[in-house]
ROFI-296184 format. One line per 4 residues: their letters; for each residue x, y, z of N, C-alpha, C, O, CB. Coordinates in nm, 4 decimals. Glycine has a CB too. Layout:
REM residues N
A) X Y Z X Y Z X Y Z X Y Z X Y Z | ...
REM end
This chain:
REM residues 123
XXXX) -3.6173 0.9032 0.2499 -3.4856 0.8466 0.2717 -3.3834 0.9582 0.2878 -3.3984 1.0706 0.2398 -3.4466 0.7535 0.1561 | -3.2746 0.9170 0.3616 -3.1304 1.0114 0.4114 -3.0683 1.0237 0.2350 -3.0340 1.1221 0.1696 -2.9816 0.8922 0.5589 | -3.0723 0.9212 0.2110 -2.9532 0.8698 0.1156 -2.9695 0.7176 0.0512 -3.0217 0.6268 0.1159 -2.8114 0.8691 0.2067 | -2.9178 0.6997 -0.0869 -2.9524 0.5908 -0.1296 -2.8952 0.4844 -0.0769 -2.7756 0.4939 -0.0496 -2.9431 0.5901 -0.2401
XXXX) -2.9711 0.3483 -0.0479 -2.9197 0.2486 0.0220 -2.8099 0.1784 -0.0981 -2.7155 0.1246 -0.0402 -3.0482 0.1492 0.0839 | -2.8047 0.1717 -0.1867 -2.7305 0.1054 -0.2904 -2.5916 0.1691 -0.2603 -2.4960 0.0939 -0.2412 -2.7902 0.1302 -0.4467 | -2.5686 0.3681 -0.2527 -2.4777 0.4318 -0.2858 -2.4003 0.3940 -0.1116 -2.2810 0.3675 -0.0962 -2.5253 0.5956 -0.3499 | -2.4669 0.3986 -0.0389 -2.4351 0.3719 0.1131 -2.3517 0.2980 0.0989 -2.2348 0.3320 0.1170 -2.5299 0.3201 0.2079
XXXX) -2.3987 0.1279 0.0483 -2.3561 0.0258 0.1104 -2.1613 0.0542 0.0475 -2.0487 0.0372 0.0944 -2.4643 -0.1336 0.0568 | -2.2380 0.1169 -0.1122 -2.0923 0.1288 -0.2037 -1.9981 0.1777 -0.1076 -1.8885 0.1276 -0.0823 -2.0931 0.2408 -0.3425 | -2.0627 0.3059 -0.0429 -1.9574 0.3838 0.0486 -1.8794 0.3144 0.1572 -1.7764 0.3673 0.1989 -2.0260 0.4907 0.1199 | -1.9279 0.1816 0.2132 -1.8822 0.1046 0.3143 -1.7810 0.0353 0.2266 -1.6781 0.1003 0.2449 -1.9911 0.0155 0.3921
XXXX) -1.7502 -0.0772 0.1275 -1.7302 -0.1680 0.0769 -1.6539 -0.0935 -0.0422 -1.5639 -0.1640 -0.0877 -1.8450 -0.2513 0.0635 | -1.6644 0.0078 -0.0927 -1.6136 0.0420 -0.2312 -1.4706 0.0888 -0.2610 -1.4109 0.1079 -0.3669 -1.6940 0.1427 -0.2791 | -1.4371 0.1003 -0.1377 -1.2628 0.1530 -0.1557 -1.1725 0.0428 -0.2000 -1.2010 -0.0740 -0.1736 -1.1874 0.2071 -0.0023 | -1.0838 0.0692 -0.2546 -1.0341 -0.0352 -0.3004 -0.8890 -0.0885 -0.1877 -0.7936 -0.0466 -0.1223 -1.0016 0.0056 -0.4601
XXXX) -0.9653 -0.2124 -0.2300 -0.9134 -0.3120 -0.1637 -1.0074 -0.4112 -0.0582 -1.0043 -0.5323 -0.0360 -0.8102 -0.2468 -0.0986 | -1.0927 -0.2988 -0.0041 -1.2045 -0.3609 0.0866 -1.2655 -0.5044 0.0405 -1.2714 -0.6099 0.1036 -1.3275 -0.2562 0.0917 | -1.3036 -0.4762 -0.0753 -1.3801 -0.5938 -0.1085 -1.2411 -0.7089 -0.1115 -1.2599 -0.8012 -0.0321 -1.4785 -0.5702 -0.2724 | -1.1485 -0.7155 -0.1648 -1.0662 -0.8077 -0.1484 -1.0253 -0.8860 0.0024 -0.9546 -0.9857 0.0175 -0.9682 -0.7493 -0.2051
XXXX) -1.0769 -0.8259 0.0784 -0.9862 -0.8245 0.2346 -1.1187 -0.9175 0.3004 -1.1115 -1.0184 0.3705 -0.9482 -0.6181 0.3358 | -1.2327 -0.8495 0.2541 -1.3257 -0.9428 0.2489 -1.3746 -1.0535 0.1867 -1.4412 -1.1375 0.2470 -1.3826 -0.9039 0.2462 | -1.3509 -1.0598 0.0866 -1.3166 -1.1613 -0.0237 -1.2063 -1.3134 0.0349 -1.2427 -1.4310 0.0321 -1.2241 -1.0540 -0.1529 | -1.0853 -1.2669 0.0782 -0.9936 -1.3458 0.1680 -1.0507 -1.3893 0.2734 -1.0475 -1.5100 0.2971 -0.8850 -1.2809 0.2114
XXXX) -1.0922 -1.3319 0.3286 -1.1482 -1.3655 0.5166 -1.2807 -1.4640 0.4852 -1.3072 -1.5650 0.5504 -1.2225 -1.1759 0.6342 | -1.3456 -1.4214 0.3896 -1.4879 -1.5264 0.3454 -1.4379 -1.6485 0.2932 -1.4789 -1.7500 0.3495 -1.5962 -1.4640 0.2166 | -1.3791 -1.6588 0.2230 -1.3552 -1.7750 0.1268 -1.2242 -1.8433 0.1739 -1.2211 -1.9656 0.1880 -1.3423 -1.7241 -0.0325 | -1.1158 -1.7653 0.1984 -0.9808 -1.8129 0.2644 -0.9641 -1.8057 0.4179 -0.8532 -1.8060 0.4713 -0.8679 -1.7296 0.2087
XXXX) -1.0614 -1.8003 0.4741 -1.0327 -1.7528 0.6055 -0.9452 -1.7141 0.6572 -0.9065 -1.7667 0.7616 -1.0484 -1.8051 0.6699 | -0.8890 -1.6182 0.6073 -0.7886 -1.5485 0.6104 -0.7638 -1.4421 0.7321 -0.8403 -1.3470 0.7160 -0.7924 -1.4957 0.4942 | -0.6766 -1.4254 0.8566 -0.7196 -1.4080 0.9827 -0.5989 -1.2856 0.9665 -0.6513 -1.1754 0.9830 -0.7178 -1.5489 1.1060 | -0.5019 -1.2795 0.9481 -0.4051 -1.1950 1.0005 -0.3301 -1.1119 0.8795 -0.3087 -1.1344 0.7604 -0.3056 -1.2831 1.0858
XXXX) -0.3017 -1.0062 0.9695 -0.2463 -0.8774 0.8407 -0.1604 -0.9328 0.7246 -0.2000 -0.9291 0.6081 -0.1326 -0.7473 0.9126 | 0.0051 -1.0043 0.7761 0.0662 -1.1111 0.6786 -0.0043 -1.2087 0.5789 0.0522 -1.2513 0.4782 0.1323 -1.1945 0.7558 | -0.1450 -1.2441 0.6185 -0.1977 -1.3081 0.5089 -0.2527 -1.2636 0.3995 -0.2712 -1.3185 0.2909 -0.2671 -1.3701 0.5401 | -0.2879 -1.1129 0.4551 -0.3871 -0.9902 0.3524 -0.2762 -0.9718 0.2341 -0.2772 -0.9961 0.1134 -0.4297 -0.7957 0.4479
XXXX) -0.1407 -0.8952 0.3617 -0.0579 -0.8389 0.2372 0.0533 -0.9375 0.1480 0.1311 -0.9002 0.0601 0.0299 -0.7159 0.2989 | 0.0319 -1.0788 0.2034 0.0884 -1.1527 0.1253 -0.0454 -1.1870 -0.0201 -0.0101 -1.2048 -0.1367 0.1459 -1.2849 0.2285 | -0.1260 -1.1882 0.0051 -0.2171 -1.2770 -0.1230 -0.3028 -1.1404 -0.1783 -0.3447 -1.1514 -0.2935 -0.3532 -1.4359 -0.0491 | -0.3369 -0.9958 -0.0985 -0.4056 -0.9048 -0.1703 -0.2953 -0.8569 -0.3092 -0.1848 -0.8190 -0.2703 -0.4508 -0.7773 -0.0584
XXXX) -0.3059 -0.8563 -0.3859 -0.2597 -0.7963 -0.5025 -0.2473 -0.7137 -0.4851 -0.3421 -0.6760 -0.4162 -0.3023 -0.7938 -0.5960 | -0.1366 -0.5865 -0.5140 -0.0821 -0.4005 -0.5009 -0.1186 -0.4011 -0.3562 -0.2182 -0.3413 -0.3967 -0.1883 -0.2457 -0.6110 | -0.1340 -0.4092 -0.2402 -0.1577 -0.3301 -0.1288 -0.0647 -0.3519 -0.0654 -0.0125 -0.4618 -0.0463 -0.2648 -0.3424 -0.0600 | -0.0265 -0.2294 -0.0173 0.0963 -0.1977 0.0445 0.0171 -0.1883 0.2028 -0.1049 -0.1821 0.2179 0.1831 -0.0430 -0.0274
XXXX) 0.1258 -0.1891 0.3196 0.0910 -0.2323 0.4690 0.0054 -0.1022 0.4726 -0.1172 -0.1125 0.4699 0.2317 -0.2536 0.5998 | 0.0600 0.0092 0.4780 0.0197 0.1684 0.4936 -0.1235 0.1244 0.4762 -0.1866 0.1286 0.5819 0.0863 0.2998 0.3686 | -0.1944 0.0816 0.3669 -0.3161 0.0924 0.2701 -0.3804 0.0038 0.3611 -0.4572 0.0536 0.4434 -0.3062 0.0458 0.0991 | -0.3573 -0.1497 0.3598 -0.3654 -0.2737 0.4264 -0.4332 -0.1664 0.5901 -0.5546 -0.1484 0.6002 -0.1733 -0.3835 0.4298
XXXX) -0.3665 -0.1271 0.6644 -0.3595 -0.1010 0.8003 -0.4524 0.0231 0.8127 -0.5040 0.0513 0.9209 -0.2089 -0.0791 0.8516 | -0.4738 0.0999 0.6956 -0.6271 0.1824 0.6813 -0.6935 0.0937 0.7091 -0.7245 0.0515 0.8205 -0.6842 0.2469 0.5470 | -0.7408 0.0319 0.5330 -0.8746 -0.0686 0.5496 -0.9134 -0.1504 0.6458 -1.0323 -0.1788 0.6603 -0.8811 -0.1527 0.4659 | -0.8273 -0.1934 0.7156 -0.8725 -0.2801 0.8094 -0.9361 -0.1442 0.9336 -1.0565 -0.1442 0.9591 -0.7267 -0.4008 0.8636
XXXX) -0.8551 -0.0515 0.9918 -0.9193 -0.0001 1.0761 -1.0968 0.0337 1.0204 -1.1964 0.0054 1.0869 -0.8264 0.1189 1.1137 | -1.0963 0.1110 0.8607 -1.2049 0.1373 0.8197 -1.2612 0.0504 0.8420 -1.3528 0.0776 0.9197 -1.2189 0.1716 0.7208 | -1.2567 -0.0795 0.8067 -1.3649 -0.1894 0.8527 -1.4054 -0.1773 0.9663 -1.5201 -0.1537 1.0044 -1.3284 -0.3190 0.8509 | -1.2824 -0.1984 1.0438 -1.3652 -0.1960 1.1553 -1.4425 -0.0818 1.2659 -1.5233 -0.0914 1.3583 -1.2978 -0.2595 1.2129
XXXX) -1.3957 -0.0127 1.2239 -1.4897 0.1455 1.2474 -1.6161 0.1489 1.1628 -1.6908 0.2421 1.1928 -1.3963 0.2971 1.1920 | -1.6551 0.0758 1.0714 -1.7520 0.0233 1.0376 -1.8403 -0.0881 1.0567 -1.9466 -0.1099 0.9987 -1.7315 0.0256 0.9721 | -1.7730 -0.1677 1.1608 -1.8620 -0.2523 1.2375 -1.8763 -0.4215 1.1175 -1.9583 -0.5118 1.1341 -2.0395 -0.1402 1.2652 | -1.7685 -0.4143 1.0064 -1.7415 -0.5256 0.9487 -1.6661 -0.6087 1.0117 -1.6862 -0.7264 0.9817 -1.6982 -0.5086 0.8459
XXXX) -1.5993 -0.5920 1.0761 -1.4747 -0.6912 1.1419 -1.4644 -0.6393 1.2851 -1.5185 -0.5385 1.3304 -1.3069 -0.6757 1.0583 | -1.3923 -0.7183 1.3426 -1.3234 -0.7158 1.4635 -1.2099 -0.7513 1.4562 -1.1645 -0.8143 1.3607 -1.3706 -0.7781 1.5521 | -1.1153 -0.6995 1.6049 -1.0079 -0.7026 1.5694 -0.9697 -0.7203 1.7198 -0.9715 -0.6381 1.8114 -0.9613 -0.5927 1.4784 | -0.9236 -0.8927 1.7175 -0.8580 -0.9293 1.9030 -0.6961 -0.9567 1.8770 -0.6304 -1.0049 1.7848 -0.9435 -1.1203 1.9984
XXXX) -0.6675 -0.9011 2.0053 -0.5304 -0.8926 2.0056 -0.5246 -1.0074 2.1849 -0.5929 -1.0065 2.2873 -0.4647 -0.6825 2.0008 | -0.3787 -1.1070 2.1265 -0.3555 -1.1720 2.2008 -0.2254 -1.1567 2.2615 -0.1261 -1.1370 2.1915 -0.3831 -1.2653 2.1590 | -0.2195 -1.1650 2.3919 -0.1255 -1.1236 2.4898 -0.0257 -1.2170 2.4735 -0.0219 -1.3053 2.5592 -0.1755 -1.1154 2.6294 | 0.0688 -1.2204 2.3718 0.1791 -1.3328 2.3250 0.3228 -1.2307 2.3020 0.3422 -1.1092 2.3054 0.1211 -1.4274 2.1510
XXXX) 0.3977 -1.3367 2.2805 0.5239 -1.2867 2.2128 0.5511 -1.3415 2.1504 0.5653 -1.4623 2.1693 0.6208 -1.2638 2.2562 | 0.5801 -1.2645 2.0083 0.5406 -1.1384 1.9891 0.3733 -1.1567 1.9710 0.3070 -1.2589 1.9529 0.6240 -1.0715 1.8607 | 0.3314 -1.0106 1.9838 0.1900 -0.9641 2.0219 0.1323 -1.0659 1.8385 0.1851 -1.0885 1.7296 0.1680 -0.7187 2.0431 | -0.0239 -1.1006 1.9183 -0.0610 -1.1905 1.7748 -0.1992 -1.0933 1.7628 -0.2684 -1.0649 1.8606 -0.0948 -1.4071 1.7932
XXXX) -0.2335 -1.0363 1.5899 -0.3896 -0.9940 1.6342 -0.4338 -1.0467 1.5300 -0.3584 -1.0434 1.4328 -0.4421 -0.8352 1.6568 | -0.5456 -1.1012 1.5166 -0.6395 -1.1571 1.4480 -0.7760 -1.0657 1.3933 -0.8011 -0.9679 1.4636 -0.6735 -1.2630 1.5330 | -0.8474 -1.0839 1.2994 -0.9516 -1.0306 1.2398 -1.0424 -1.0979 1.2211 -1.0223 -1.2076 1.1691 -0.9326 -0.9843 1.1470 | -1.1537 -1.0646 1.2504 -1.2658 -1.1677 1.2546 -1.3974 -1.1257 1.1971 -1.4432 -1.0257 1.2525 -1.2917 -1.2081 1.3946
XXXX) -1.4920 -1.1903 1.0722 -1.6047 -1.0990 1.0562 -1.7215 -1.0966 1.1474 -1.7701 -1.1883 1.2136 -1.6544 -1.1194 0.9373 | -1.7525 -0.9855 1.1381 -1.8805 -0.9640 1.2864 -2.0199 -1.0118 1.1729 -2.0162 -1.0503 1.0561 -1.9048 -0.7207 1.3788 | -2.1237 -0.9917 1.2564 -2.2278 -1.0120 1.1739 -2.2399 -0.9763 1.0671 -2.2571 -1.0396 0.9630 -2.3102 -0.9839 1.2078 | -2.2267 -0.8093 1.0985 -2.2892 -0.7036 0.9797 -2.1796 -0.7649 0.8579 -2.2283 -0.8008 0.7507 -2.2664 -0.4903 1.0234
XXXX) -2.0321 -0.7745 0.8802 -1.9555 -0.8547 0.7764 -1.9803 -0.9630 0.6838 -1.9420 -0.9857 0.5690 -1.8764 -0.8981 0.8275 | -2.0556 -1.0238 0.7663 -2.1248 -1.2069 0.7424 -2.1974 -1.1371 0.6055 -2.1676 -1.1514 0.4869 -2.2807 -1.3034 0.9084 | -2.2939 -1.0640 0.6626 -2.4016 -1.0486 0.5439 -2.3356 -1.0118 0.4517 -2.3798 -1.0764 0.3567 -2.5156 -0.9562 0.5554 | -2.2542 -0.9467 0.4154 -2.1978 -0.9097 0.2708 -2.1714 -1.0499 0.1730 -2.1863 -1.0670 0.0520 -2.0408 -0.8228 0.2933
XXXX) -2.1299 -1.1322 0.2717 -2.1349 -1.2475 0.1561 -2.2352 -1.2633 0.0763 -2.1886 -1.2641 -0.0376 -2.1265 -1.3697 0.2004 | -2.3391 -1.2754 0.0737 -2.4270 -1.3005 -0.0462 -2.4092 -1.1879 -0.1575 -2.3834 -1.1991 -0.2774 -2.5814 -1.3062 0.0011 | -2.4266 -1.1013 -0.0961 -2.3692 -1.0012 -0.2267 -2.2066 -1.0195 -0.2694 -2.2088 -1.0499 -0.3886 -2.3858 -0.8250 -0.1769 | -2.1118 -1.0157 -0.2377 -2.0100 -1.0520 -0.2808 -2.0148 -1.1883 -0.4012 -1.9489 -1.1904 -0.5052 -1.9407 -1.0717 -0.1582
XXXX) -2.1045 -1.2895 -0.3573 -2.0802 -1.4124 -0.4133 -2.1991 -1.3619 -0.5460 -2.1766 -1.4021 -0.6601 -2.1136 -1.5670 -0.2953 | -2.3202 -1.2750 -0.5192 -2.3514 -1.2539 -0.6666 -2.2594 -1.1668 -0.7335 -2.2712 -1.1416 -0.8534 -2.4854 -1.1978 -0.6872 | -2.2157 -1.1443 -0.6992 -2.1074 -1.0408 -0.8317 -1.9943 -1.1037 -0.8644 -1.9284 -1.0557 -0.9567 -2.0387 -0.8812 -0.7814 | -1.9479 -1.2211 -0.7983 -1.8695 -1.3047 -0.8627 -1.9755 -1.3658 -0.9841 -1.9602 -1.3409 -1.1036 -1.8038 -1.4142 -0.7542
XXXX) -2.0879 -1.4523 -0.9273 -2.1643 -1.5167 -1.0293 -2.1691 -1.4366 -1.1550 -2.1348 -1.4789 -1.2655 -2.2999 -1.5433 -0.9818 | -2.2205 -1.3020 -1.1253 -2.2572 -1.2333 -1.2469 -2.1486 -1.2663 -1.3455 -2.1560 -1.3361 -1.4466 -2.2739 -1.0784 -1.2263 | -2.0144 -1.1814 -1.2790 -1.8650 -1.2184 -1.3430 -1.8266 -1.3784 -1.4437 -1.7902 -1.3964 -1.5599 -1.7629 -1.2263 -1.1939 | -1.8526 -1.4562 -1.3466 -1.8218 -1.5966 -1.3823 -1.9495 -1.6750 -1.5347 -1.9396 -1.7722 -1.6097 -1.8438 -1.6878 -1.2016
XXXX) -2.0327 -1.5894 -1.5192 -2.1708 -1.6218 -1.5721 -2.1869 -1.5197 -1.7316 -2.2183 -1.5607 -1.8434 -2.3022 -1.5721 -1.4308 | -2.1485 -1.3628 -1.6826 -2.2107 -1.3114 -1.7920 -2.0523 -1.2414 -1.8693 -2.0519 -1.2105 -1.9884 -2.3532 -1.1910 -1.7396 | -1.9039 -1.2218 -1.7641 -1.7823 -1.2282 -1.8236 -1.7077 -1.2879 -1.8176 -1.5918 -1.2587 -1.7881 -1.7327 -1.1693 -1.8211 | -1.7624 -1.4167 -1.8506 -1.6540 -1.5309 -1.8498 -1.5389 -1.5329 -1.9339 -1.4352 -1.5898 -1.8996 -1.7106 -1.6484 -1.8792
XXXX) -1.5543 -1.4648 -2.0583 -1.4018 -1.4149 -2.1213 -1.2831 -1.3483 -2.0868 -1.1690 -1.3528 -2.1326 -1.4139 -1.3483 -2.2004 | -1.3415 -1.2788 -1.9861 -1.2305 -1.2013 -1.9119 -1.1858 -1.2633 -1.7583 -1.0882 -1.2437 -1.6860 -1.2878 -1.0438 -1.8926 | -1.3238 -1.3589 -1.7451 -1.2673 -1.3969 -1.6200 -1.2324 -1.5848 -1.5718 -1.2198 -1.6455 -1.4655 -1.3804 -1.3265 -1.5209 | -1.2290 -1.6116 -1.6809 -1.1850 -1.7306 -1.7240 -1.0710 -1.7665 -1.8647 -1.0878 -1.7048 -1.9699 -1.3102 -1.7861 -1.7422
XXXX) -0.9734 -1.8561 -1.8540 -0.8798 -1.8525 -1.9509 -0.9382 -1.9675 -2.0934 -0.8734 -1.9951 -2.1943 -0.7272 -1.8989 -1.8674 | -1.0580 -2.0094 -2.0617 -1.1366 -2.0833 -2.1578 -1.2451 -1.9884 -2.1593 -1.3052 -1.9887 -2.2667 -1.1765 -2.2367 -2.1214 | -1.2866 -1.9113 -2.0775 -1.3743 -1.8208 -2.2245 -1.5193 -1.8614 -2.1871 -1.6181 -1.8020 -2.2304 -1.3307 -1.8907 -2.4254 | -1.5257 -2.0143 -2.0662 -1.6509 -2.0519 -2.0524 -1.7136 -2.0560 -1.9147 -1.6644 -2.1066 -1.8138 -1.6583 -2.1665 -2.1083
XXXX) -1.8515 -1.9833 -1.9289 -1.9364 -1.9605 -1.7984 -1.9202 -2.0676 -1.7154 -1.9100 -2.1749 -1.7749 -2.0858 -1.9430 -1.8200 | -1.9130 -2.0729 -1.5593 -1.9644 -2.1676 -1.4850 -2.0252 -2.1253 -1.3468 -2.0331 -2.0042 -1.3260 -1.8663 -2.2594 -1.4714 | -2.0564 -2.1870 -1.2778 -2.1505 -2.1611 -1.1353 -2.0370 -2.1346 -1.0563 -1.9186 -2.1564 -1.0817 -2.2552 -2.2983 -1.0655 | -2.1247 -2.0511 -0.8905 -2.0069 -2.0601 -0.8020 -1.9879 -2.2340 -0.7397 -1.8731 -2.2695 -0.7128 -2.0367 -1.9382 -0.6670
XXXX) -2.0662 -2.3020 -0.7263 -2.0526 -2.4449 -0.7257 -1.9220 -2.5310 -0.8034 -1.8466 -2.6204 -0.7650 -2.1806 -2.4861 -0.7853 | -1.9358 -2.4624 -0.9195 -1.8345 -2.5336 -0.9934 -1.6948 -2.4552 -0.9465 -1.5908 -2.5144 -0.9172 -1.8667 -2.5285 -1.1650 | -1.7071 -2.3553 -0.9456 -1.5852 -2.2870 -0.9234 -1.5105 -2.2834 -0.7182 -1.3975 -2.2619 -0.6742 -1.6377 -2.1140 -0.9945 | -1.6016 -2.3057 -0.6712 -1.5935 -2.2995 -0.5380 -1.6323 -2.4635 -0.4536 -1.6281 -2.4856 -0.3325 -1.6984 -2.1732 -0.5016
XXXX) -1.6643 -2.5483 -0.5515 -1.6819 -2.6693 -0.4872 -1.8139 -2.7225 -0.3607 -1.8425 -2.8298 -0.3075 -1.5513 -2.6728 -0.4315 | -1.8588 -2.6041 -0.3546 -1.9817 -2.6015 -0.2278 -2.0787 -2.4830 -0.2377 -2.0248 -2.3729 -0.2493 -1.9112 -2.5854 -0.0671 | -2.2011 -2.4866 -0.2352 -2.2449 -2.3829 -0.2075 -2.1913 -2.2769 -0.1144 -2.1565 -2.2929 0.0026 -2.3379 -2.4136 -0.1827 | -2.1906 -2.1997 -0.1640 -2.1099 -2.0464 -0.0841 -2.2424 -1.9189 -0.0484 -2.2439 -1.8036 -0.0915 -1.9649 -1.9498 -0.2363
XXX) -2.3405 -1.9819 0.0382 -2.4270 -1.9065 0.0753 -2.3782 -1.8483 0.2129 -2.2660 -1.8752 0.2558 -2.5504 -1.9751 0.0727 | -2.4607 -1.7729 0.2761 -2.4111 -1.7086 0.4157 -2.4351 -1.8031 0.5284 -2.5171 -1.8949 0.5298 -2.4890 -1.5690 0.4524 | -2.3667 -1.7742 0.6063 -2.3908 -1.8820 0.7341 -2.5089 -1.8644 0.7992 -2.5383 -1.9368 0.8943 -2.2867 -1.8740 0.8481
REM end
């Protein structure tokens, strides 16, 4: 091997904020920059307008721009994006399952089912 596949993937996904931006777009379908920096917590546009290029210089997202006034651009996950959901949604589980004290205000475990209303597998 080049390099560990675990430390890799970290290197794609691990900056902060990434996982949130992805987090929004999976679950909130969340399409445009105003929606990131309205609902991401601390990220400022500067930060916001990295990550997104990093994504997509990483082949997580896309990014179409529509010939309007004013100019509209949208974000979209590409495949390689898609797949992160399953991992994203186990590390919520873990969270919801094994720190439910910290990540619940009752203190008590539940499924992503319960918490998300539908199975939240990948498309």
């Amino acid at each position: 091997m080049k390099c560990c596949p675990v430390d890799n993937t970290f290197k794609i996904v691990g900056k902060k904020f990434t996982v949130h931006i992805l987090r929004n777009m999976m679950l909130l379908n969340q399409t445009r920059f105003s929606q990131f920096l309205e609902s991401v917590e601390g990220i400022n546009p500067k930060t916001l307008s990295v990550r997104l290029r990093e994504m997509e210089k990483n082949r997580l997202i896309k990014r179409k721009i529509y010939a309007e006034t004013p100019i509209r651009i949208e974000y979209t996950l590409t495949e390689k994006g898609e797949a992160l959901k399953s991992i994203l949604m186990q590390m919520a589980a873990f969270s919801m399952k094994y720190c439910c004290e910290t990540v619940f205000k009752d203190g008590k475990p539940r499924t992503l089912e319960q918490v998300f209303g539908k199975p939240t597998t990948p498309r």
